[in-house]
C-alpha positions as CSV (number, residue, x, y, z in Angstrom):
1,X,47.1,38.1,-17.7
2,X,49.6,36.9,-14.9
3,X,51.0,33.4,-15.4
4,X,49.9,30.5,-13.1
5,X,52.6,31.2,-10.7
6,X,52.4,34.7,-9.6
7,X,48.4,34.4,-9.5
8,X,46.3,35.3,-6.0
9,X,43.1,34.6,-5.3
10,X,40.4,35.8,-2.8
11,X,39.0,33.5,-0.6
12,X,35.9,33.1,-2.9
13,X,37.7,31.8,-5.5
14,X,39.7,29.4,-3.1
15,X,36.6,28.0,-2.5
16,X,35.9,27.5,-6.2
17,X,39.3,26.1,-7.0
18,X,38.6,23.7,-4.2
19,X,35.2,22.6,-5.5
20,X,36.5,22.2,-8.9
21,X,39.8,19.6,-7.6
22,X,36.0,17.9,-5.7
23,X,34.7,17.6,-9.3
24,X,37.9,16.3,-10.7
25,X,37.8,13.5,-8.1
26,X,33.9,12.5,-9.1
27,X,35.4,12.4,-12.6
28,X,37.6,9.7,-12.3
29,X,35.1,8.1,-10.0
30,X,32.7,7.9,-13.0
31,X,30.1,9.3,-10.1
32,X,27.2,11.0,-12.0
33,X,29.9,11.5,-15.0
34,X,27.2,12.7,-17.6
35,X,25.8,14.9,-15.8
36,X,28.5,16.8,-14.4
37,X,30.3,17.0,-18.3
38,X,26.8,18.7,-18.9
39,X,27.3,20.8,-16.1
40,X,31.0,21.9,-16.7
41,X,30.0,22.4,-20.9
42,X,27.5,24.9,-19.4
43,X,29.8,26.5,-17.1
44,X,32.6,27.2,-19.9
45,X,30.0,28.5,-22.4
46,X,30.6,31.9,-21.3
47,X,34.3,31.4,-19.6
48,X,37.8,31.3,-21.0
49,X,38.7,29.5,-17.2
50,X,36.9,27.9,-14.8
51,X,37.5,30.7,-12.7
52,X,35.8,32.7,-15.8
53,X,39.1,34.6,-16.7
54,X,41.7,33.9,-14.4
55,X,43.8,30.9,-14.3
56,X,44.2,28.6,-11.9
57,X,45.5,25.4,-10.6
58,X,42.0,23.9,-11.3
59,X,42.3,24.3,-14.8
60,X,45.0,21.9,-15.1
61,X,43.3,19.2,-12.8
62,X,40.4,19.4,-15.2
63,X,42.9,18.8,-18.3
64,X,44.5,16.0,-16.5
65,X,41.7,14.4,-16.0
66,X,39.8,14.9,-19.2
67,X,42.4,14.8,-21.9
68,X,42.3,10.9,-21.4
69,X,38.5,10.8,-22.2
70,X,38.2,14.1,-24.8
71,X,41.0,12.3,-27.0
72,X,38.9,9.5,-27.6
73,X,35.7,11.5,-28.2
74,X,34.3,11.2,-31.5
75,X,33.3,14.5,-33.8
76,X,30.1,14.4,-32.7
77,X,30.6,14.2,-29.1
78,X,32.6,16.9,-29.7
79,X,30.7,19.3,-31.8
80,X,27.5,17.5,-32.3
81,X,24.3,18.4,-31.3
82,X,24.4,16.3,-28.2
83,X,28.4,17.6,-27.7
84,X,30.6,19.4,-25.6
85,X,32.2,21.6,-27.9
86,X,33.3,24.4,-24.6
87,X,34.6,21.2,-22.4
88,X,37.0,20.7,-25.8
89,X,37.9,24.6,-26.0
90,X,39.2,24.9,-22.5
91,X,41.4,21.3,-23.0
92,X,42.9,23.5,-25.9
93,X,43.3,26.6,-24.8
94,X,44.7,24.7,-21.3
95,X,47.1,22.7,-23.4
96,X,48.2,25.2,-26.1
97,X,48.5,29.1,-23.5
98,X,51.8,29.5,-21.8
99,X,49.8,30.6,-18.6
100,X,49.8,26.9,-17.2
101,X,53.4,26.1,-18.5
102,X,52.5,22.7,-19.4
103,X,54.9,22.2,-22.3
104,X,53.4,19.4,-24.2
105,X,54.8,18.0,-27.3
106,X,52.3,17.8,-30.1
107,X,51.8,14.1,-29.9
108,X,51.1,14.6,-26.1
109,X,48.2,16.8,-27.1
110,X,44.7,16.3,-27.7
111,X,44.3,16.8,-31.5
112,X,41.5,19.2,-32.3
113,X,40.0,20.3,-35.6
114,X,38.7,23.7,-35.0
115,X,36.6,23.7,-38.3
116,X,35.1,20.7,-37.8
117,X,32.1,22.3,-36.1
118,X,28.9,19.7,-36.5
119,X,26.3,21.8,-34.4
120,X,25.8,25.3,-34.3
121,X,22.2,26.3,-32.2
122,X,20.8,28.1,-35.4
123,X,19.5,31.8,-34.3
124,X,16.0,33.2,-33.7
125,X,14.5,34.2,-37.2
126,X,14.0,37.9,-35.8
127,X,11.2,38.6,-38.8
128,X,9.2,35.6,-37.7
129,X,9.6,36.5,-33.9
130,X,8.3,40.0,-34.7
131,X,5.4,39.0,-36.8
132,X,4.2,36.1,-33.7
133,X,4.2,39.3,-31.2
134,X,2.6,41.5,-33.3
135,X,-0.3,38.7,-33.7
136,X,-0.1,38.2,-29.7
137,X,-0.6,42.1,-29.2
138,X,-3.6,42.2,-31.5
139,X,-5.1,39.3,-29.9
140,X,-4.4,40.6,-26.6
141,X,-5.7,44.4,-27.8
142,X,-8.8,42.3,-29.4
143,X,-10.1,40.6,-25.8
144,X,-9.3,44.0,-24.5
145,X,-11.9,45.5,-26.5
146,X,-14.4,43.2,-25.9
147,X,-14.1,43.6,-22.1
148,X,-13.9,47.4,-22.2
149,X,-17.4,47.1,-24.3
150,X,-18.9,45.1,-22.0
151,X,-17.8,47.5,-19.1
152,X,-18.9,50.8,-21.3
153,X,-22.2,48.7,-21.6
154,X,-22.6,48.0,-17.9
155,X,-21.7,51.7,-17.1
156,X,-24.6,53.3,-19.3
157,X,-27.2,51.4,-17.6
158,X,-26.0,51.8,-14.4
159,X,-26.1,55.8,-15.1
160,X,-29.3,54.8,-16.2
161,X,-30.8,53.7,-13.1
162,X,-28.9,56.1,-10.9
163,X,-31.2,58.9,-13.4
164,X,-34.2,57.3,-12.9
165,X,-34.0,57.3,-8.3
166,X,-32.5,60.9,-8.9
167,X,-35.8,61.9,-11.2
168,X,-37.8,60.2,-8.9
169,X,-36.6,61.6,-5.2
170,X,-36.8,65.0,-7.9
171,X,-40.3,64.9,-8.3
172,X,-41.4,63.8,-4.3
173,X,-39.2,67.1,-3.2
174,X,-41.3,69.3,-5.2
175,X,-40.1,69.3,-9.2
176,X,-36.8,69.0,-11.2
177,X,-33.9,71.2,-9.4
178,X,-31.9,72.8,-12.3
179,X,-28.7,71.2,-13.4
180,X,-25.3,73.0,-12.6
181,X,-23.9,74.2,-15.6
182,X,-20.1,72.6,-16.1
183,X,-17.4,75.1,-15.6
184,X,-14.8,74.9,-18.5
185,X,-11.4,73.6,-18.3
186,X,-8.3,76.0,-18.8
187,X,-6.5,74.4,-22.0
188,X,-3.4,72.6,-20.4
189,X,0.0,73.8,-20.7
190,X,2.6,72.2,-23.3
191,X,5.5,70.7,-20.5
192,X,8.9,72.4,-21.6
193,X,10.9,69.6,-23.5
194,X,13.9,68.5,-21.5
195,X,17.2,70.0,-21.3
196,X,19.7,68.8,-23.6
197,X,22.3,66.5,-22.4
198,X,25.9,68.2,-21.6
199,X,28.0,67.2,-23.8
200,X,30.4,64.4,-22.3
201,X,32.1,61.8,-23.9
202,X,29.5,59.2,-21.1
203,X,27.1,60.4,-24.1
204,X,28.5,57.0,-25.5
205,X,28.0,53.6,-24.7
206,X,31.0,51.2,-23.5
207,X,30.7,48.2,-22.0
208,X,33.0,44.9,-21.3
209,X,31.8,42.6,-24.4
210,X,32.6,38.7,-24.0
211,X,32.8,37.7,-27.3
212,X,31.5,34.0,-27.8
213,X,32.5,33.1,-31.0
214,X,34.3,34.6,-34.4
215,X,34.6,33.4,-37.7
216,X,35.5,35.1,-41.0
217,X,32.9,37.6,-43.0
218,X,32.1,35.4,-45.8
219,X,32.0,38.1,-48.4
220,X,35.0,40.7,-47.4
221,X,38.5,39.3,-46.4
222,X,39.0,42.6,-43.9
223,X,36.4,41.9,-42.0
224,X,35.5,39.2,-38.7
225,X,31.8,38.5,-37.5
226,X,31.8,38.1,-34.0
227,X,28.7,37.0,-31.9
228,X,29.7,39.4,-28.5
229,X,27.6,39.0,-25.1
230,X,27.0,42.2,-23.9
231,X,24.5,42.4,-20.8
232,X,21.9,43.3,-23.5
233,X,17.9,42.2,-22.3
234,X,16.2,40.0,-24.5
235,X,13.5,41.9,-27.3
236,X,15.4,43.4,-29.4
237,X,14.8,41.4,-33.0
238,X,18.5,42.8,-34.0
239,X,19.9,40.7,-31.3
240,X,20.2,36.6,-31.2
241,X,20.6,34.1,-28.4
242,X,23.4,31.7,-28.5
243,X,25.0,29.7,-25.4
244,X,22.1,31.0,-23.1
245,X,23.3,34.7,-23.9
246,X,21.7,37.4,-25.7
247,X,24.2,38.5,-28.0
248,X,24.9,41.1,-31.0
249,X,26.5,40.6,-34.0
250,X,29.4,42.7,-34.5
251,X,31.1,43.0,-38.2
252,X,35.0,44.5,-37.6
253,X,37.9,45.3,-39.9
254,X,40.6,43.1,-37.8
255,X,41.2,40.5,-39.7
256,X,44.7,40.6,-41.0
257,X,45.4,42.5,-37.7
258,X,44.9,40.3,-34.9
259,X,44.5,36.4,-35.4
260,X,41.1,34.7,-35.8
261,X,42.0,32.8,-32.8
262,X,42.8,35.4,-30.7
263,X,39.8,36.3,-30.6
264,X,37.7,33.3,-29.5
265,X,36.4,33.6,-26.1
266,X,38.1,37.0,-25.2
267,X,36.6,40.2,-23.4
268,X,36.9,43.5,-25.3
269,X,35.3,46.9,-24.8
270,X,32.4,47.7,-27.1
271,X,30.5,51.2,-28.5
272,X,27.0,50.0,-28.1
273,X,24.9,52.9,-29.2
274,X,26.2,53.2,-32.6
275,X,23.2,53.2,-35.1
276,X,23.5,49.2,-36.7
277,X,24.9,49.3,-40.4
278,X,25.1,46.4,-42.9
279,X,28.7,45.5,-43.7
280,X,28.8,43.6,-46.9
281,X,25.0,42.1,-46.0
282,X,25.4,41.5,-42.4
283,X,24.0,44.2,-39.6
284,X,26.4,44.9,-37.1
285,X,25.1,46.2,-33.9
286,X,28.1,47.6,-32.2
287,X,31.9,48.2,-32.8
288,X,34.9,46.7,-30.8
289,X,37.3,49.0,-29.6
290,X,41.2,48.6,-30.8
291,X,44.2,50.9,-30.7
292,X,46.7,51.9,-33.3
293,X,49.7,54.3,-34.2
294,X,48.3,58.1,-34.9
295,X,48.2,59.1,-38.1
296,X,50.7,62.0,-37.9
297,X,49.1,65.3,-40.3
298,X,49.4,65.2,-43.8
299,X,50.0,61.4,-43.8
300,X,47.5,59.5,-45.7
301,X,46.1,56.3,-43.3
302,X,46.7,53.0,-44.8
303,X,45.4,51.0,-41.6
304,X,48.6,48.7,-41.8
305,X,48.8,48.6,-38.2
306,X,49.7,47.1,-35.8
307,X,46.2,46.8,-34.1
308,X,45.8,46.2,-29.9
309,X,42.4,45.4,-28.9
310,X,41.6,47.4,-26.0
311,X,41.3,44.9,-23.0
312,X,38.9,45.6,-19.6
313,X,40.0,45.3,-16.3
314,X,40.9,41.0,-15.0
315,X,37.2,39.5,-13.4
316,X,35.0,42.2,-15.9
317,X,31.9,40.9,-16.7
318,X,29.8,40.9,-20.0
319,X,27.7,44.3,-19.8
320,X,30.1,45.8,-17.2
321,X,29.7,49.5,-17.8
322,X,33.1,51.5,-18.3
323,X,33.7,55.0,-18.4
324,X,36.2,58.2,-18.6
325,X,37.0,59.0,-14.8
326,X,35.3,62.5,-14.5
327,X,32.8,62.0,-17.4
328,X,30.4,59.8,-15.6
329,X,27.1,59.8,-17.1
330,X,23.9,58.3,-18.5
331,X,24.8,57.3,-22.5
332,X,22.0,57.8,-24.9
333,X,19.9,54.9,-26.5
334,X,21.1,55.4,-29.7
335,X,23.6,57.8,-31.2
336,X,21.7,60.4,-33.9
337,X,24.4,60.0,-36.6
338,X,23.4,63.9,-37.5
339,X,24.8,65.4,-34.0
340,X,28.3,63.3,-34.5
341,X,28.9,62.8,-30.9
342,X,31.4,59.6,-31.9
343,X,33.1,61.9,-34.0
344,X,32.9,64.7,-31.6
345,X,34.6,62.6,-28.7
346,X,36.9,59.4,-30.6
347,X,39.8,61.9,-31.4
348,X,39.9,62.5,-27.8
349,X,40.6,58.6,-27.3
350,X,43.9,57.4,-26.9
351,X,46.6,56.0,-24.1
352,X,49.0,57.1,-21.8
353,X,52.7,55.8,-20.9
354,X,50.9,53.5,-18.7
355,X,49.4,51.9,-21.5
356,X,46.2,52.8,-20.2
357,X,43.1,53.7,-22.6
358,X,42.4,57.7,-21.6
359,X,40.4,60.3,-22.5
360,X,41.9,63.9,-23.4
361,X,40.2,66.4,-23.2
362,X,41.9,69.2,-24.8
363,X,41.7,67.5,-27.9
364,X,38.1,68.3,-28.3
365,X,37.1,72.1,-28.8
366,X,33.8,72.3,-28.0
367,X,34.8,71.3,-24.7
368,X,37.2,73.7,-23.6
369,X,38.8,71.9,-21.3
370,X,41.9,70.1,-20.6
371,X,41.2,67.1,-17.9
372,X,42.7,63.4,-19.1
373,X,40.7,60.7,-17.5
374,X,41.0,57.0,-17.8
375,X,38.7,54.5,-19.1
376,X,37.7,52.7,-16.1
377,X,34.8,50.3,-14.7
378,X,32.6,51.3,-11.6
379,X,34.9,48.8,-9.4
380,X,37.9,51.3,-10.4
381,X,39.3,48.9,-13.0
382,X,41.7,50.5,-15.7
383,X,41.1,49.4,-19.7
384,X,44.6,48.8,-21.0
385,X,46.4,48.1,-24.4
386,X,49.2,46.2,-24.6
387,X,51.9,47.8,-25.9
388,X,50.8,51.0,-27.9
389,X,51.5,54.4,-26.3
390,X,49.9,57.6,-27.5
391,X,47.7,55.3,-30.3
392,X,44.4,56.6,-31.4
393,X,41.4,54.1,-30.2
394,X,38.7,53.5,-32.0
């Protein structure tokens, strides 16, 4: 990400920047103060900056304006139930990035406590969720009945009557006319079943993940839990809502590899079709996609790193679809573990000079081909690394 100073912006987000300096001035008028801090912990749920990723001049008015009023805060207007725990990230992550260039001392800054969380919105219970539908359906398929009964009912003795003027206008033509015999009905033919998908590494699922919050697995030291926003519909009793968002848990092997707070609040690219496993009692429901150095042949794999999260395109948005350029496809729902497309296609991933996340080809056999493409989104964005070339990404 570009520091403050060599930023541009489109006339949109001018605009925005402008409202934003507007709000600032309300602020410290004490105009409708509650309910714009309501309004702004809202907006941040889902946004690293106001502008959602990219830094601006806004960001700083904001701080300027707040750190006054957040320093005084208590815990629980903070983190409590009632708080404004994402107004109290961005005044951090403000104070604290290099981006902005503030260069406050640390009695300067607003002191936060990041595990002194009071609140967290507890999830849905997915088993008792599933149990009220299911009672809701058999209700619903219960009146259904009733009313197809009473329409089966009504049916017969209409047919009845229509029989009775038909015997009747029978009998004043001169008798009973015979009744038509009913011509069989050819069997119906089976449909063909579908072609099978070519195989194509768009067989799998990627998307821009925003990843809301991370903490520690509380039973392996290898492993983060992260609650990731990935344009998923709601439904689905493996998925939870937090901030508004319907989000997966995801269970990943980073922890000794990139810092716990490096990955608050941060976009990533995710495999989403993965069949869910339980990692050490928790079901993870996707897998965030990092680089690291090849493991050259006959060397054994000690995953000591270092590890590069694979980052999408500046202004991607949770659920963004990204893709190999030249592989464009539908993904399937869910990956059957038995037809190992992941590990058909992953050795194929990798990145270029450019530091760009690619797909090669030649790599895979079954292919027989020898095209690179890079992992872009449907604007034309490029998924980068940030330092490792020629890594394996997985």
């Amino acid at each position: 990400m570009a520091s403050l100073a060599n930023q541009t912006y489109t006339p949109a987000e001018d605009a925005e920047i402008q409202q934003w300096l507007t709000t600032s001035d309300r602020l410290k008028s004490g105009e409708d103060k509650a309910t714009i801090l309501e309004a702004l912990n809202s907006h941040l749920a889902s946004r690293t900056t106001l502008l959602g990723s990219k830094p601006s001049k806004a960001d700083v008015v904001i701080y300027e304006t707040l750190a006054p009023v957040v320093a005084k805060w208590s815990p629980d207007e903070r983190t409590g139930e009632k708080g404004h725990p994402h107004i109290v990230r961005h005044l951090d992550f403000v104070q604290n990035s290099s981006l902005y260039g503030l260069e406050l001392k640390d009695d300067q800054k607003i002191q936060v406590d990041q595990d002194d969380v009071r609140y967290v919105k507890p999830p849905v219970d997915a088993k008792a969720e599933k149990e009220r539908l299911k009672k809701e359906k058999a209700a619903a398929a219960a009146d259904g009945n009733k009313e197809a009964n009473l329409v089966d009912r009504t049916k017969e003795k209409f047919k009845e009557k229509v029989d009775e003027v038909k015997g009747a206008a029978a009998s004043v033509a001169g008798g009973d006319k015979p009744k038509k015999e009913k011509k069989e009905k050819a069997p119906k033919q089976p449909k063909a079943a579908p072609a099978a998908a070519p195989l194509s590494p768009c067989l799998i699922d990627l998307r821009v993940g925003h990843i809301l919050k991370a903490i520690q697995h509380p039973d392996a030291d290898s492993l983060y839990v992260s609650t990731i926003a990935m344009g998923d519909p709601a439904g689905n009793e493996d998925y939870v809502e937090y901030e508004g968002q319907i989000c997966r848990t995801v269970c990943s092997g980073l922890n000794g590899h990139i810092p716990l707070e490096q990955m608050q609040g941060r976009k990533v690219i995710v495999v989403c079709n993965l069949k869910p496993v339980k990692m050490r009692g928790i079901r993870s429901c996707a897998m965030v996609l990092a680089a690291s150095p090849k493991v050259k042949e006959g060397e054994i794999d000690h995953d000591k790193g270092p590890v590069e999260l694979v980052a999408p395109p500046e202004n991607s948005k949770a659920g963004d679809r990204v893709f190999f350029e030249g592989w464009q496809g539908e993904p399937e729902g869910v990956l059957n573990p038995k037809k190992k497309i992941w590990e058909t296609f992953q050795p194929g991933f990798t990145t270029n000079d450019s530091l760009e996340v690619v797909f090669d080809a030649a790599v895979v056999d079954k292919l027989g081909k020898t095209d690179i493409g890079r992992l872009v989104t449907e604007t034309g964005g490029v998924c980068t690394v940030q330092t490792l070339k020629d890594a394996a990404v997985r």
